[in-house]
C-alpha positions in Angstrom: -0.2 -36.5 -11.9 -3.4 -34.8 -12.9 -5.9 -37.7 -14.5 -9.1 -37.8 -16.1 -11.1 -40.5 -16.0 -13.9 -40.4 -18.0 -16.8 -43.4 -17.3 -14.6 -44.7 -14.1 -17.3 -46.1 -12.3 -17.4 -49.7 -13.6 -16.2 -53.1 -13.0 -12.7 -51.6 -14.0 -12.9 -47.8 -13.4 -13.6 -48.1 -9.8 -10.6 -50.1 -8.9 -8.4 -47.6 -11.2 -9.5 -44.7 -9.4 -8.6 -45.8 -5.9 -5.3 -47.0 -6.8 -4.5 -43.5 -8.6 -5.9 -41.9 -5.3 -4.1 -44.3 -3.5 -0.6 -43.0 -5.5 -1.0 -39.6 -4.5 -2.4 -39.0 -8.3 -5.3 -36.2 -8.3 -8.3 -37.8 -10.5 -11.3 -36.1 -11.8 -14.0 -38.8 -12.7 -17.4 -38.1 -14.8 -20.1 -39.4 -13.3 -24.1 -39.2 -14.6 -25.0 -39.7 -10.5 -24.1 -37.2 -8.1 -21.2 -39.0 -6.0 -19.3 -37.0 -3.0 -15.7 -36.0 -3.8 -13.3 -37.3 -1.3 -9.5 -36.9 -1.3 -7.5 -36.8 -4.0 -10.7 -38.0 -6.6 -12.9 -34.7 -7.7 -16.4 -36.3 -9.4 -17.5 -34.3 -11.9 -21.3 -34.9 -12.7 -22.5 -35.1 -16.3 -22.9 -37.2 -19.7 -19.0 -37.8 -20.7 -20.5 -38.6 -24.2 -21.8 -34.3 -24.4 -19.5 -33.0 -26.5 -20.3 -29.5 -24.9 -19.5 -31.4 -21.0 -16.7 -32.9 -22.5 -15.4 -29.2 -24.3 -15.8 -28.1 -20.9 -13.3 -30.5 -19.3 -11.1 -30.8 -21.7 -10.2 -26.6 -21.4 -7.7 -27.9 -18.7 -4.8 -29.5 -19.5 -4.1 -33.4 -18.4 -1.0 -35.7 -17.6 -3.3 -38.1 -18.5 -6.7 -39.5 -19.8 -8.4 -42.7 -19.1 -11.5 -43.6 -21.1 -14.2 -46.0 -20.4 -17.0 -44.5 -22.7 -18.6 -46.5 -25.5 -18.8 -44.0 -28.5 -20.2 -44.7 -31.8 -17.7 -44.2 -34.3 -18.9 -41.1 -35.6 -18.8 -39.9 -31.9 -15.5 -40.8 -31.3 -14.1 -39.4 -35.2 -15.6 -35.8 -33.8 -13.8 -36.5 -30.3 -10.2 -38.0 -31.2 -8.4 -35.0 -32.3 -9.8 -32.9 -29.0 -8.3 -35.8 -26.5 -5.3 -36.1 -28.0 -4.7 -32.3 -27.9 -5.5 -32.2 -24.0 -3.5 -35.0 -22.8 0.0 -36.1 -22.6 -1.3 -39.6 -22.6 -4.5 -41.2 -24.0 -5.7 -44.2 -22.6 -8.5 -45.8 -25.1 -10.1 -48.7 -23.4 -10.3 -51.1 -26.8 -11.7 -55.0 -26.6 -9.6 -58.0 -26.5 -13.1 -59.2 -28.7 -11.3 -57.5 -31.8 -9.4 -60.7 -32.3 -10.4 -63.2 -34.7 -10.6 -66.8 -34.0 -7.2 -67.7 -33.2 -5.8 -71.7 -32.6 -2.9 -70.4 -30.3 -2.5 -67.8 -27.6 -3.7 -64.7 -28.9 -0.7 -61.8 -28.6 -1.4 -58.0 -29.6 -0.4 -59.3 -33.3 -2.8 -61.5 -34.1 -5.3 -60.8 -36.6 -8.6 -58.8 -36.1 -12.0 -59.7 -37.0 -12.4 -56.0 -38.7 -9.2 -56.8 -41.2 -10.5 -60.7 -41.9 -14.0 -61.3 -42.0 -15.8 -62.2 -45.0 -18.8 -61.9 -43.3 -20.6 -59.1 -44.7 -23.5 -58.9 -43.0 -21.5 -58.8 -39.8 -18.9 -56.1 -41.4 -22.0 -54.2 -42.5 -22.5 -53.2 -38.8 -20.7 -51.4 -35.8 -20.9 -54.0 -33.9 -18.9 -53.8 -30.2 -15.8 -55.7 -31.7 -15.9 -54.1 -35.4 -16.5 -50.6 -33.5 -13.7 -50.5 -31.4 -11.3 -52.0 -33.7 -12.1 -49.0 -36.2 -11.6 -46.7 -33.7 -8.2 -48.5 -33.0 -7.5 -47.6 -36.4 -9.1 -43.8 -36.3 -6.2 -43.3 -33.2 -3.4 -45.3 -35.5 -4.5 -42.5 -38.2 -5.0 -39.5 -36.0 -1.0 -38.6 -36.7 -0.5 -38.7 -32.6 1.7 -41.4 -31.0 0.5 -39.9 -27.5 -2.3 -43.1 -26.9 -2.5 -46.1 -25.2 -4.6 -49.0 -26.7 -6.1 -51.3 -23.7 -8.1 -54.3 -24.4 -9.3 -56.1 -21.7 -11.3 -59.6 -22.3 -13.7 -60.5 -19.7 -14.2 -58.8 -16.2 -15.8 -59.7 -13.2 -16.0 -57.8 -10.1 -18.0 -57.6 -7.1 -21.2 -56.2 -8.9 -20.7 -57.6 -13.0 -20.3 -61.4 -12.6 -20.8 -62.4 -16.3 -21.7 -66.2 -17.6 -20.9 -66.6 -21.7 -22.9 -63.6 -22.9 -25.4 -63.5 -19.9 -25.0 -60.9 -17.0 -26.1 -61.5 -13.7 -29.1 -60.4 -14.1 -29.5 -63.3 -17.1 -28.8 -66.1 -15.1 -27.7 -65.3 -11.2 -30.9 -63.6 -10.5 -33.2 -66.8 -12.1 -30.6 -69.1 -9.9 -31.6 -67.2 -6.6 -35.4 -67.0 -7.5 -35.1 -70.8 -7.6 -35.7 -71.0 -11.1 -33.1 -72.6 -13.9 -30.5 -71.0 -15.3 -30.6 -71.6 -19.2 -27.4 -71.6 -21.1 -26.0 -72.9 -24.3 -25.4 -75.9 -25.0 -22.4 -75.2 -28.0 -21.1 -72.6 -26.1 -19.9 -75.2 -22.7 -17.1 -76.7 -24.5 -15.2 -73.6 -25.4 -12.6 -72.0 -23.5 -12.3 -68.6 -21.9 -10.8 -66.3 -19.3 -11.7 -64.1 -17.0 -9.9 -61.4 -15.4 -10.5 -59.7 -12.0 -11.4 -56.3 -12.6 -8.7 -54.9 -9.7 -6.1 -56.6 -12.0 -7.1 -54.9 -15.0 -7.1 -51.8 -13.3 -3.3 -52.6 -12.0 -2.4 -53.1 -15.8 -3.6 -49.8 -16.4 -1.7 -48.0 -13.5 1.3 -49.3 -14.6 1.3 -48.0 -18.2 -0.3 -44.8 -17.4 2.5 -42.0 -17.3 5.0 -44.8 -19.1 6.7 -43.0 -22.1 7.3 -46.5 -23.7 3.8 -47.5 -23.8 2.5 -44.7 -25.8 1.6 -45.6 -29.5 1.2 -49.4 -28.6 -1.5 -51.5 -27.8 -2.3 -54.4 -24.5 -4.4 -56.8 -23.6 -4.8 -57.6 -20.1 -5.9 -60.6 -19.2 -5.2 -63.7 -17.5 -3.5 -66.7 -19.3 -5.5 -69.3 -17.4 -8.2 -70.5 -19.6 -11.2 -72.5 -18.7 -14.4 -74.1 -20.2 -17.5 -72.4 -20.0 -18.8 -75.4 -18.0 -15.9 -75.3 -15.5 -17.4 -71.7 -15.2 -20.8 -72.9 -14.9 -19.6 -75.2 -12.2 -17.4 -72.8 -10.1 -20.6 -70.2 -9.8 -22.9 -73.1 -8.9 -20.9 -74.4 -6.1 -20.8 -71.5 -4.4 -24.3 -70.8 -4.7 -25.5 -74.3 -3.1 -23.2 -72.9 0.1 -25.2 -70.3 -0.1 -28.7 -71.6 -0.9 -28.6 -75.1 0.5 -29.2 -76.7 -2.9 -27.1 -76.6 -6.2 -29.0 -74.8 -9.0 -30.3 -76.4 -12.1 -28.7 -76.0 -15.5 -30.5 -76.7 -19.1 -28.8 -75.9 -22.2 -30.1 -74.9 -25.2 -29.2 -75.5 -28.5 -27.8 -72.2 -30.4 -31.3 -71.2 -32.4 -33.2 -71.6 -29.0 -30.6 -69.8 -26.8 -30.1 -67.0 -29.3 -34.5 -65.9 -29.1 -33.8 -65.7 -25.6 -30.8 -64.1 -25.6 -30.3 -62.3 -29.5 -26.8 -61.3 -29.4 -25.9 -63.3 -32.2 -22.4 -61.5 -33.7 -20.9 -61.8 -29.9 -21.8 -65.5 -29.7 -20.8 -66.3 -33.0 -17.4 -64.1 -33.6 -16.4 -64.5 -29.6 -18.0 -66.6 -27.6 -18.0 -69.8 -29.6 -14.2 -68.9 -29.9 -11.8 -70.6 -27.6 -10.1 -67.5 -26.0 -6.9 -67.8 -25.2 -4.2 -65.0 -24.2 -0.2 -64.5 -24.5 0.1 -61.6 -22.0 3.9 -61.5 -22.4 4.0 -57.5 -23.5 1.8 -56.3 -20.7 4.4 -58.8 -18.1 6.7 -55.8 -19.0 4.7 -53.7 -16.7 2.4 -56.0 -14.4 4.0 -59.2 -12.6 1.1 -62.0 -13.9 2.0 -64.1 -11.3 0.4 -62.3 -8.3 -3.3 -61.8 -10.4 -5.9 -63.2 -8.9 -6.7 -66.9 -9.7 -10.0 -67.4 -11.9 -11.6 -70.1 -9.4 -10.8 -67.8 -6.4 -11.8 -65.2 -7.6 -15.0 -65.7 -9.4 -16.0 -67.5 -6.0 -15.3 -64.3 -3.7 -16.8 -61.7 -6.0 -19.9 -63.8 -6.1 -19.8 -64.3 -2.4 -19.4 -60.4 -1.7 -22.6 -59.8 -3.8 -24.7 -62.8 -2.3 -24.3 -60.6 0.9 -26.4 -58.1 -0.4 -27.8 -58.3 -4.7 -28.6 -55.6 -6.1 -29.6 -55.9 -9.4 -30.6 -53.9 -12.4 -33.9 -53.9 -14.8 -34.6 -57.3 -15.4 -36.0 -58.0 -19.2 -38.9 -59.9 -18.6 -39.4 -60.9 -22.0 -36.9 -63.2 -21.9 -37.4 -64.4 -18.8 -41.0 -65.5 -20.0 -38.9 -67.5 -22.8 -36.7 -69.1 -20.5 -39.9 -70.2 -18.1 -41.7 -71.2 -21.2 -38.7 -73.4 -22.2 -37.9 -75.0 -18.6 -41.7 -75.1 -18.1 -41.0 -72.7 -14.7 -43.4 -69.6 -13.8 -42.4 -66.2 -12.6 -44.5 -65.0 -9.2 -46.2 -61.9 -10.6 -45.2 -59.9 -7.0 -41.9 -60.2 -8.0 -42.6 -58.1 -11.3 -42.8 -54.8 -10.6 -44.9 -52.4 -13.2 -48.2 -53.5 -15.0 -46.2 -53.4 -18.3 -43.5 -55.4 -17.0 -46.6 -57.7 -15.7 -48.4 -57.7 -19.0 -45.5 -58.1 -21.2 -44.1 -61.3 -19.2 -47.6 -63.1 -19.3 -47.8 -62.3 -23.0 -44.7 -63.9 -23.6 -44.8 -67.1 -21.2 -48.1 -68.0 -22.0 -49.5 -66.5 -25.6 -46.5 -66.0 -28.0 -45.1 -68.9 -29.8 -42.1 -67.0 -29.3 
């Protein structure tokens, strides 16, 4: 098959592309980097959200087309008709965070925040889980029946290792600095799961080219659920193998965690959900047994980046909150840039907040 993929080089979209490669499939990937082309996977370099770049790619013809980008929904209105045109099948990559709060094991029927809100300061935005969920409804609406709907919840890999609504750069790079890793305190209690990115990607592979999956939606993820303290604990064990000492852990009530960390909707209409997942209609396709188990995996992604963290720009705003709160300092060599310098002294030391 001939597949574009367009964003593939994420926690996800890596994994996919090797295991189209890996079929014998011939990808073309969009990439903002220059990356080498190898066999079988053809990188195309440019901004997938151009309209012009994308014009450009989508003069061929496709069996199929994966997409990773996040458009606004303007973006994405302009786009639709143009994907569905070039494709035999479209692959939108959705949320499993369009689900409302749900008391029993959310299935690809359950209700959506977007359709059951009464929040309207929250429906007054495009926030992540209102925007895809609209977008959802823009393919539903298109008159096409050749898409896909994915919604994957949370993924880890080898370079995202996520903690509630803090990336590693929130809380693994404070942890190997020595310093405290500040979390919330309402959010311990409530139950997730997390899904390997490689068994995301699998899910993917085995819909893509599958006449009966087109014009229905899946989530993929794991039914194993956990509390965000078990997390916690999982990532902090193997850390103390690594460091020779366990790292410290304070938790902040909501109002304090949310001025360190203002991502308020995703807390409130997500996180501080219990997130649980019937993944009986993407079984059809992908034997749930053989995914990878939360505790094992969490343990060896976080182990495969301990051998060498790399990690991107760290916001040293907040870290100044977090130090002002646990009463820790930041060396200032470790802070590179004047403003960076500047902006984390202002913050630890003179603002109130």
């Amino acid at each position: 098959m001939k597949i574009l993929v367009l964003g593939g080089t994420g926690a996800m979209g890596v994994h996919l592309v090797k295991l189209l490669a890996d079929r014998g499939d011939q990808v073309s990937v969009t990439t903002r980097q220059p990356r080498q082309s190898i066999e079988n996977v053809n990188y195309r370099q440019g901004n997938a959200r151009d309209i012009d770049f994308l014009k450009e790619l989508l003069q061929e013809q496709w069996d199929a087309i994966v997409d990773f980008m996040v458009y606004t929904t303007p973006e994405f209105t302009e786009r639709v008709n143009l994907l569905l045109a070039s494709t035999t099948q479209y692959v939108y990559l959705s949320s499993a965070r369009v689900y409302a709060n749900s008391e029993t094991p959310i299935t690809e029927e359950s209700q959506r925040l977007l359709d059951v809100s009464k929040d309207n300061d929250y429906l007054a935005t495009d926030e992540y889980a209102l925007l895809k969920a609209r977008q959802e409804n823009i393919l539903r609406d298109s008159g096409h029946t050749n898409w896909t709907i994915i919604r994957p919840y949370i993924t880890y890999s080898e370079n995202r290792l996520q903690l509630g609504v803090l990336e590693k750069e929130e809380w693994l790079y404070r942890a190997l600095k020595g310093r405290t890793i500040v979390f919330s305190d309402d959010m311990t209690s409530k139950f997730t799961t997390l899904t390997y990115g490689f068994d995301v990607a699998k899910g993917i592979l085995a819909i893509i080219g599958n006449a009966k999956a087109q014009g229905e939606a899946f989530h993929i993820a794991i039914e194993d659920s956990f509390q965000w303290k078990e997390i916690i604990e999982i990532y902090t064990a193997e850390l103390e193998q690594h460091l020779g000492f366990k790292p410290k852990v304070v938790l902040q009530k909501l109002d304090d965690f949310l001025i360190c960390k203002p991502s308020r909707f995703q807390v409130l209409y997500d996180r501080l959900f219990n997130r649980r997942f019937d993944s009986s209609k993407i079984a059809e396709y992908l034997e749930m047994e053989n995914l990878t188990k939360t505790e094992h995996g969490l343990s060896s992604c976080l182990n495969k980046f301990l051998k060498d963290p790399q990690f991107n720009g760290i916001n040293w705003r907040t870290e100044a909150l977090k130090d002002k709160f646990t009463g820790e300092h930041a060396s200032l060599t470790e802070i590179k840039g004047i403003k960076n310098k500047l902006r984390y002294l202002a913050y630890r030391y003179l603002n109130k907040k």
